[in-house]
C-alpha positions in Angstrom: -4.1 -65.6 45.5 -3.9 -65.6 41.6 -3.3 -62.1 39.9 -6.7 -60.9 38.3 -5.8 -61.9 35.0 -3.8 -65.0 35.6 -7.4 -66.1 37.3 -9.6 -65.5 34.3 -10.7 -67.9 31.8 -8.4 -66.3 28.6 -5.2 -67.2 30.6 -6.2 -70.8 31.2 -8.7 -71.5 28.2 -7.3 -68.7 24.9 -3.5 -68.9 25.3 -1.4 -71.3 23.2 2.6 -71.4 22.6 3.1 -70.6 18.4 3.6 -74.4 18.0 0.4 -75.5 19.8 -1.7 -73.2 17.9 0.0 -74.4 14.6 -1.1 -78.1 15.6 -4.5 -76.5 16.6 -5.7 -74.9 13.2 -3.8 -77.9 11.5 -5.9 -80.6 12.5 -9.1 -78.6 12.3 -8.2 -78.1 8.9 -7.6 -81.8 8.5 -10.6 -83.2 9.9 -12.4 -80.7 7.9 -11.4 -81.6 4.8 -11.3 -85.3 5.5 -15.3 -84.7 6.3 -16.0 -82.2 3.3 -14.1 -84.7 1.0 -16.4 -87.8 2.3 -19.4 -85.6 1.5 -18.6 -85.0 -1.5 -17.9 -88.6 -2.8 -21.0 -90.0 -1.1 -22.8 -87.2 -3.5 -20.4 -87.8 -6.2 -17.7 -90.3 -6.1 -14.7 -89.1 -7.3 -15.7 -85.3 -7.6 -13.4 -84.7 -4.4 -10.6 -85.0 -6.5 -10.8 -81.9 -8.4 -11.3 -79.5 -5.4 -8.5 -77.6 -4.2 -9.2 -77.1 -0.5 -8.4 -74.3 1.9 -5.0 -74.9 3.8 -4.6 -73.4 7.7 -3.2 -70.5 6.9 -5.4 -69.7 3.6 -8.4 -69.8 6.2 -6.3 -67.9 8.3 -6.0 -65.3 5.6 -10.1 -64.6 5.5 -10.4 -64.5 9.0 -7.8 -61.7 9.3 -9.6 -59.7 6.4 -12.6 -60.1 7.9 -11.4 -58.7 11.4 -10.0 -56.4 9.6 -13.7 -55.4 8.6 -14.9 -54.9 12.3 -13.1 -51.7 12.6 -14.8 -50.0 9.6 -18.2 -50.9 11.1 -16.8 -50.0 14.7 -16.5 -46.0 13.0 -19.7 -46.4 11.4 -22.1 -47.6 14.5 -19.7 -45.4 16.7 -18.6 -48.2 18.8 -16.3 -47.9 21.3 -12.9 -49.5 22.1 -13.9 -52.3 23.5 -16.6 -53.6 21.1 -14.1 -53.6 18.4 -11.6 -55.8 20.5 -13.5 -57.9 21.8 -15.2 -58.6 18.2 -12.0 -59.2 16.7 -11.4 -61.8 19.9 -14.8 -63.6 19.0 -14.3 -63.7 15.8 -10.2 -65.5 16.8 -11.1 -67.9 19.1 -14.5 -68.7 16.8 -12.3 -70.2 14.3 -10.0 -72.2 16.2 -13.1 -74.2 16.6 -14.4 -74.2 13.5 -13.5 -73.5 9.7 -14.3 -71.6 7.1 -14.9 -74.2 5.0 -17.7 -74.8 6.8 -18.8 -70.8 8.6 -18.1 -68.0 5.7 -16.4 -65.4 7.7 -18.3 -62.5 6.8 -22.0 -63.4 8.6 -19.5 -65.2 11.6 -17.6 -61.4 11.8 -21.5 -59.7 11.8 -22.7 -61.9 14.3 -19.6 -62.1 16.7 -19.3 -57.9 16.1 -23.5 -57.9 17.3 -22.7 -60.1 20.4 -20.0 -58.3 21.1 -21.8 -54.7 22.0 -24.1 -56.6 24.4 -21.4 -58.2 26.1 -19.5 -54.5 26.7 -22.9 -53.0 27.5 -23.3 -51.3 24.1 -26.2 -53.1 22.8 -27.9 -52.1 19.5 -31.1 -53.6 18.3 -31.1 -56.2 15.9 -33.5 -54.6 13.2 -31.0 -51.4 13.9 -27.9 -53.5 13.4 -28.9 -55.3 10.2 -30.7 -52.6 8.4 -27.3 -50.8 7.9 -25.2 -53.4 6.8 -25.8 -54.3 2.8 -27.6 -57.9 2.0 -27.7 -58.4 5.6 -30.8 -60.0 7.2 -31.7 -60.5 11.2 -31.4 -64.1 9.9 -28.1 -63.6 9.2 -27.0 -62.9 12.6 -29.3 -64.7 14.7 -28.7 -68.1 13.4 -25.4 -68.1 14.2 -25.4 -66.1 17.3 -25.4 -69.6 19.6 -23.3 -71.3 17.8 -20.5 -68.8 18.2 -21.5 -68.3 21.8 -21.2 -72.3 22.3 -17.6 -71.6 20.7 -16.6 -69.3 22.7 -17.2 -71.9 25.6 -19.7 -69.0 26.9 -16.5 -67.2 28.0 -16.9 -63.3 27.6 -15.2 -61.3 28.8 -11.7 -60.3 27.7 -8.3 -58.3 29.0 -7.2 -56.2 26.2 -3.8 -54.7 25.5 -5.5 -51.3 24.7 -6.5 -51.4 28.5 -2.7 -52.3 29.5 -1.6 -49.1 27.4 -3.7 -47.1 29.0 -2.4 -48.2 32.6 1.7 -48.0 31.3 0.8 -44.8 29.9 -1.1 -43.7 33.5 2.4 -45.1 35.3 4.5 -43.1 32.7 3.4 -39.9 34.2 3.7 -40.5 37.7 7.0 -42.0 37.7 10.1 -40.0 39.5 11.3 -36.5 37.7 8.7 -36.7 35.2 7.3 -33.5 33.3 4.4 -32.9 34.6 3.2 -31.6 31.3 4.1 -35.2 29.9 0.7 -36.5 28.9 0.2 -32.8 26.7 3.7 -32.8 25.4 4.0 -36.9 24.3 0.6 -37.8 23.9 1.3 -38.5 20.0 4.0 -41.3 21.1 0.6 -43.0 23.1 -1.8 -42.2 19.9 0.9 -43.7 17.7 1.4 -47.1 20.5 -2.6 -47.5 20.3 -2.3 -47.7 16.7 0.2 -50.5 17.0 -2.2 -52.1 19.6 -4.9 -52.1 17.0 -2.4 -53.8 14.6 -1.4 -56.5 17.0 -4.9 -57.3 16.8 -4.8 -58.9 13.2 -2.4 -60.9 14.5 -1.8 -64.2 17.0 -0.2 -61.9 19.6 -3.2 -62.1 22.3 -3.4 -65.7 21.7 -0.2 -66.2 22.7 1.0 -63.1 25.3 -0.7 -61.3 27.8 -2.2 -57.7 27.3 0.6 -56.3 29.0 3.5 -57.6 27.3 1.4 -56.4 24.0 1.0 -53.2 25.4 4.5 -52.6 26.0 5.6 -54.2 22.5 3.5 -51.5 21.0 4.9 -48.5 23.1 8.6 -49.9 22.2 7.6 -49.3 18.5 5.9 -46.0 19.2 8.3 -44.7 21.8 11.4 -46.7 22.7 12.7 -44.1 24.9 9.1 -44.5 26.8 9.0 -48.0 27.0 13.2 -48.2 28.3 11.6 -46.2 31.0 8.8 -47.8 32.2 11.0 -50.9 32.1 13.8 -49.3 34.3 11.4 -48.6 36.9 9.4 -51.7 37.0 12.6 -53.6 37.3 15.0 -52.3 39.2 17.7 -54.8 39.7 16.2 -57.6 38.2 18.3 -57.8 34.6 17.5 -61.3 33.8 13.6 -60.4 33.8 14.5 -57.6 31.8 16.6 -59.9 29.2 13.9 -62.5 29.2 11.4 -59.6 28.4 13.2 -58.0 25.8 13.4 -61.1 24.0 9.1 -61.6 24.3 9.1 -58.0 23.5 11.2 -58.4 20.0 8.8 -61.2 19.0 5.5 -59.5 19.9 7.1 -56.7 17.3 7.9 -59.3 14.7 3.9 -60.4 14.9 2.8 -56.7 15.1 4.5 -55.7 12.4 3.8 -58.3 10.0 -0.3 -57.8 11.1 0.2 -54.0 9.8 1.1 -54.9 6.0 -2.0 -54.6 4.1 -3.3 -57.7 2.5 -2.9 -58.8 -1.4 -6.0 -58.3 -2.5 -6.1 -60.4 -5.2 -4.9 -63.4 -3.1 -7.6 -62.7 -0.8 -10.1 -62.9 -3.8 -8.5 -66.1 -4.9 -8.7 -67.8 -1.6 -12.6 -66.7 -1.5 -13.4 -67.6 -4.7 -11.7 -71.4 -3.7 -13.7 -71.3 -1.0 -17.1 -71.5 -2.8 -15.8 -74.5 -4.5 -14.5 -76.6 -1.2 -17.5 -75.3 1.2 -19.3 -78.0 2.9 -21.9 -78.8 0.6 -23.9 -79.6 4.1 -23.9 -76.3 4.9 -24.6 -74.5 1.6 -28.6 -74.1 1.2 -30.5 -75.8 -0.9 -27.8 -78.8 -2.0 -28.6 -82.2 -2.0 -26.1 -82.6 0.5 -27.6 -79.6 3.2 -31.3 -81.3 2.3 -30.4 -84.5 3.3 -28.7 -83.3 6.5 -31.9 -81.8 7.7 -34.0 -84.8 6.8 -31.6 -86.5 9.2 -32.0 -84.0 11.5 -35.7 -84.2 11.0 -36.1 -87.6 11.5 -33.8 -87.8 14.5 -36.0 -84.7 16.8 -38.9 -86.7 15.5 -37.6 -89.9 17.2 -36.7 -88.0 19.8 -40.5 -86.5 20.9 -41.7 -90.3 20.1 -39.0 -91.6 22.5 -40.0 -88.4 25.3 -43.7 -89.1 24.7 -43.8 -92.5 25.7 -41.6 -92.6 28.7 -43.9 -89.6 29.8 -46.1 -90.1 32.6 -49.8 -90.1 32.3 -51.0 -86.6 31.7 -52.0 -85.1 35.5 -53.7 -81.5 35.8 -50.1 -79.9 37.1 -52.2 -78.3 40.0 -53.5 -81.7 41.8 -56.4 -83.8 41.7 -59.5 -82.5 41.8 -60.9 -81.9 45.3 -64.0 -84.3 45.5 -66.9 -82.2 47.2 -68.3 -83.5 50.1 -72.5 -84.1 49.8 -74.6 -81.0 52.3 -76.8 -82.0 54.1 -80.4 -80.1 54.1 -81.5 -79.7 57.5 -84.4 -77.6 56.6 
């Protein structure tokens, strides 16, 4: 039998090797563009040749401020743990389906942040939800709510690293000729891993490791000592395990340390600003471009009903014939 995790649908569906998941956002970005620039010239020939469009890791760069966000709003609806992971997860696997050049990050982040608390069990009204975020409508969440559902293939639920710190830091304390005042005494080395955890989660270290190996990478920045330790126990005599890990461990660092230097602000505001030039005009309201794509969709559910009408059957009462009533007959 599989181990829990190694059975769940993030191992088989959400985890990529770096170069895979460099190929993956590269040809998203491709076809997008290659689609955003044939829009374009069949509103306007040659006025795709003055747009500067987003490049992988440019869109890459508004999805991580935008995950970034989640955590604010996390503090101020007082959601737990778990909501704000499992947002920031959405929000990941969201755009290695789709682009920003098409989905703004900001309503995908609200909406995958609102789905998010009813798939933990912390749900919050919409009206509630909405109301507290500025120039944010019910709209704005709802209409997008299946579409990043559909994105996430319907898959969930999620294993988080802050779960697998949680469990290292539980096996810390019962290891062999350990203080049993441990978790009072060096509870500020586990604060200081979580920290780390959250970190990791700007990067691309859960699309690529498991929660444990996260988990650990963070408690070897926090608390080397700590981490050496739980190590040394878990594997006893197996040094080439421990080599290989050490090596996946150093990496995971690499990510989570690059994920925890704040973001240029101004590039961010450059790259967003580029991005309201090179949006798909089909998805920006009111454009000739967005008007004519719902004609089309118009006309195409209106063929549809004609098509479903006339291969209907002849309407039948959907509780039987009628009963024909036999005539009394009067004896009187």
């Amino acid at each position: 039998m599989l181990p829990l995790y190694e059975a769940s649908t993030q191992f088989k569906n959400w985890r990529f090797s770096p170069q895979s998941l460099l190929l993956t956002r590269s040809s998203l970005n491709a076809a997008a563009v290659g689609v955003i620039r044939n829009t374009f010239e069949a509103n306007e020939p040659g006025s795709s040749s003055s747009v500067s469009f987003l490049n992988p890791d440019e869109e890459l760069l508004l999805v991580r401020l935008y995950a970034s966000k989640i955590a604010q709003l996390c503090g101020f609806f007082r959601f737990p743990e778990d909501v704000e992971a499992t947002a920031v997860s959405y929000l990941k696997r969201f755009y290695l389906k789709n682009t920003v050049m098409d989905w703004h990050p900001k309503n995908v982040m609200l909406t995958a942040l609102f789905l998010a608390a009813k798939t933990t069990n912390n749900p919050i009204s919409l009206e509630a939800y909405t109301s507290n975020i500025p120039k944010t409508t019910p709209s704005d969440v709802l209409d997008l709510e299946f579409l990043v559902a559909q994105s996430l293939g319907f898959e969930f639920a999620i294993w988080h690293a802050h779960r697998a710190l949680w469990g290292i830091w539980l096996d810390l304390q019962s290891l062999p000729n350990t203080p049993a005042d441990r978790a009072a005494t060096e509870g500020e080395k586990y604060d200081a891993a979580l920290k780390y955890v959250r970190s990791s989660r700007l990067s691309d270290a859960e699309l690529i490791y498991t929660p444990s190996q996260i988990a650990l990478a963070s408690l070897s920045l926090a608390a080397p000592d700590l981490a050496s330790e739980w190590v040394r126990a878990k594997f006893t005599s197996d040094l080439e395990s421990v080599g290989h890990l050490e090596s996946t461990l150093a990496a995971i660092r690499t990510l989570i340390e690059a994920a925890a230097e704040p973001l240029d602000v101004e590039v961010v505001r450059a790259v967003d600003f580029r991005l309201k030039i090179c949006k798909n005009p089909e998805k920006v309201e009111g454009s000739p471009a967005y008007i004519a794509r719902k004609r089309e969709e118009e006309r195409k559910a209106e063929e549809k009903r004609h098509r479903k009408a006339a291969d209907a059957p002849i309407d039948r009462d959907p509780f039987g014939d009628e009963l024909a009533l036999e005539d009394d007959d009067d004896d009187d």
